[in-house]
C-alpha positions as CSV (number, residue, x, y, z in Angstrom):
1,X,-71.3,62.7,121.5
2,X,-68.3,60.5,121.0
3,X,-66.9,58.2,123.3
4,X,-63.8,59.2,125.3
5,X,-61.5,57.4,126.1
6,X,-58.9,60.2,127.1
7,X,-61.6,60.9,129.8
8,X,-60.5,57.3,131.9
9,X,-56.5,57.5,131.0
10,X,-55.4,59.4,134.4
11,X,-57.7,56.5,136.4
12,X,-57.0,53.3,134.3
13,X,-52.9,54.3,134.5
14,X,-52.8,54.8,138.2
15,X,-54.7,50.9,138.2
16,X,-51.9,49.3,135.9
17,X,-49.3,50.8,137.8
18,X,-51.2,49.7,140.4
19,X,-50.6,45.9,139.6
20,X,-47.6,46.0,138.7
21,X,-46.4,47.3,142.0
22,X,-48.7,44.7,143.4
23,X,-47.1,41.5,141.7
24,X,-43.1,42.9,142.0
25,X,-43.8,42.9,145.5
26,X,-45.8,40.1,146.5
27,X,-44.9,37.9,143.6
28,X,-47.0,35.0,142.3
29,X,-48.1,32.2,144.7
30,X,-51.1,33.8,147.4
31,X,-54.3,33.3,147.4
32,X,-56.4,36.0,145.6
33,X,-58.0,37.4,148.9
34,X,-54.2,38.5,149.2
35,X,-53.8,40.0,145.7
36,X,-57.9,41.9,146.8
37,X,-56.5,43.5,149.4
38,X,-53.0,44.2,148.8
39,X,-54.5,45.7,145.6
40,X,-57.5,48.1,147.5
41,X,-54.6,49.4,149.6
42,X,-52.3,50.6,146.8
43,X,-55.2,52.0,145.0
44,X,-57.1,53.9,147.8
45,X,-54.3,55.9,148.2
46,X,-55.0,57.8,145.0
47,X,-58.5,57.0,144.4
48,X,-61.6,56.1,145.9
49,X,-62.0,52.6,146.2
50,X,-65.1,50.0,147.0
51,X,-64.7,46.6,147.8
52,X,-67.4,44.6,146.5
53,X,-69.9,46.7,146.0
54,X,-73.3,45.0,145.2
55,X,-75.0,45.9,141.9
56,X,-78.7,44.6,141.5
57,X,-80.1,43.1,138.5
58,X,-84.1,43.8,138.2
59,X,-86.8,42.4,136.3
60,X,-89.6,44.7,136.0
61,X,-89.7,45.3,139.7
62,X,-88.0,42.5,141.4
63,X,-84.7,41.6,142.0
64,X,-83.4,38.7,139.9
65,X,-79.5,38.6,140.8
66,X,-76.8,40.3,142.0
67,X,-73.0,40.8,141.0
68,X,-70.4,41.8,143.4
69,X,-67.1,43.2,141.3
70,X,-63.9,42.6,143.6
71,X,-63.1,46.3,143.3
72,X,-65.0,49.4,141.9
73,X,-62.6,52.7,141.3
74,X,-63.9,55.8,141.1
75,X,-67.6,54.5,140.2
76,X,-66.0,54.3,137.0
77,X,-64.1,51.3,136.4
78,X,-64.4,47.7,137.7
79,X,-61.3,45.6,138.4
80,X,-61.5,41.6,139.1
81,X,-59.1,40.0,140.7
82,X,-57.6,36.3,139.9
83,X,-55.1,34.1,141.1
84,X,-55.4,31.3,138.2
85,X,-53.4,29.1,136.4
86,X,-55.1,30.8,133.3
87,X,-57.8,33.0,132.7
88,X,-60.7,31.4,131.2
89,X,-64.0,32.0,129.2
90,X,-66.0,32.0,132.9
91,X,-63.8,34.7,134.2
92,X,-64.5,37.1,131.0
93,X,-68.0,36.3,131.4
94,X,-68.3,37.1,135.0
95,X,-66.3,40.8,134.1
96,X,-68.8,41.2,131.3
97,X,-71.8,40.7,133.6
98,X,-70.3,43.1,136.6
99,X,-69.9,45.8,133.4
100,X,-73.6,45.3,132.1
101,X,-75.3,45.0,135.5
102,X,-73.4,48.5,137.2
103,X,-73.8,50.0,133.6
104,X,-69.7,50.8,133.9
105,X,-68.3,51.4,130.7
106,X,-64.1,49.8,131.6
107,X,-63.5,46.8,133.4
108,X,-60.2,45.2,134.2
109,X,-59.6,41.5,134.7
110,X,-55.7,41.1,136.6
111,X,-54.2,37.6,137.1
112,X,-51.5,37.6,140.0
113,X,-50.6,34.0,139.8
114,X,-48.2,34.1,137.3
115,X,-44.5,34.7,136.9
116,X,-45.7,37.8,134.9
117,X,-48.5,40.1,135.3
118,X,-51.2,39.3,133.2
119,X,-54.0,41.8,132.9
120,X,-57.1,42.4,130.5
121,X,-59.0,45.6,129.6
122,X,-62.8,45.3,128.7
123,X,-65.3,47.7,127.3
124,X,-69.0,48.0,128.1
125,X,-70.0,49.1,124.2
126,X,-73.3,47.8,125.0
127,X,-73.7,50.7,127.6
128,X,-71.8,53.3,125.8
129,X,-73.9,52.5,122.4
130,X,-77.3,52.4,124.8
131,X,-76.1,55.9,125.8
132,X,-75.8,57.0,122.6
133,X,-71.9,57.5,121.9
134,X,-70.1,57.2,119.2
135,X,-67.9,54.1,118.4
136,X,-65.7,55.6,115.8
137,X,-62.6,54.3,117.4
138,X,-64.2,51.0,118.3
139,X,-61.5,49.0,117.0
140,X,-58.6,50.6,119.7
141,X,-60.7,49.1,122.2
142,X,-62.1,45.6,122.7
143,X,-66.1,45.0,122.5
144,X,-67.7,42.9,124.5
């Protein structure tokens, strides 16, 4: 089976526009908790929307850690919120984690603390080749 994306497109556009109505109208400047919330409000209107839902990481039987997205849509996409200076290595890392331990193939990381919206799309291609997709149009997306 080949991977879809045209299967996420009517979710992951309602989450851009999502942001963007976000930052034009609380602007750059709050604290993330702000951006969370603001963010799970706008969203849940359209879709359904968890706020830091826990997803366990087990070792044979026994728990070994746990990641907690900000915001799961959907059960299908993860979306981390930020209010940085600049996104960094750690905060691609933590996305990449969420996407492996849920088993989610799209993540988003969003940045509201700048002037302009900055946002990231990530894709779990360790889950979708474990579940046996094809990747022919691997290089439209980007791997983790």
């Amino acid at each position: 089976m080949k991977w879809n994306d045209s299967d996420y497109r009517p979710i992951t556009d309602k989450i851009i526009k999502a942001f963007y109505k976000v930052h034009n109208q609380l602007g750059p400047g709050l604290l993330e908790r702000a951006y969370h919330k603001a963010l799970f409000i706008e969203l849940s209107k359209d879709l359904r929307v968890d706020s830091e839902k826990e997803f366990p990481v087990m070792y044979e039987t026994q728990e070994v850690s746990r990641y907690v997205p900000d915001l799961l849509i959907e059960e299908r996409v993860i979306v981390e919120v930020k209010a940085v200076k600049e996104l960094n290595d750690d905060h691609k890392a933590q996305l990449i984690s969420q996407l492996r331990a849920s088993k989610i193939l799209i993540g988003f990381l969003v940045n509201f603390a700048k002037k302009e919206l900055e946002f990231k799309r990530f894709d779990n291609f360790y889950q979708i080749e474990k579940e046996g997709l094809s990747l022919e149009d691997r290089n439209l997306f980007q791997s983790l």
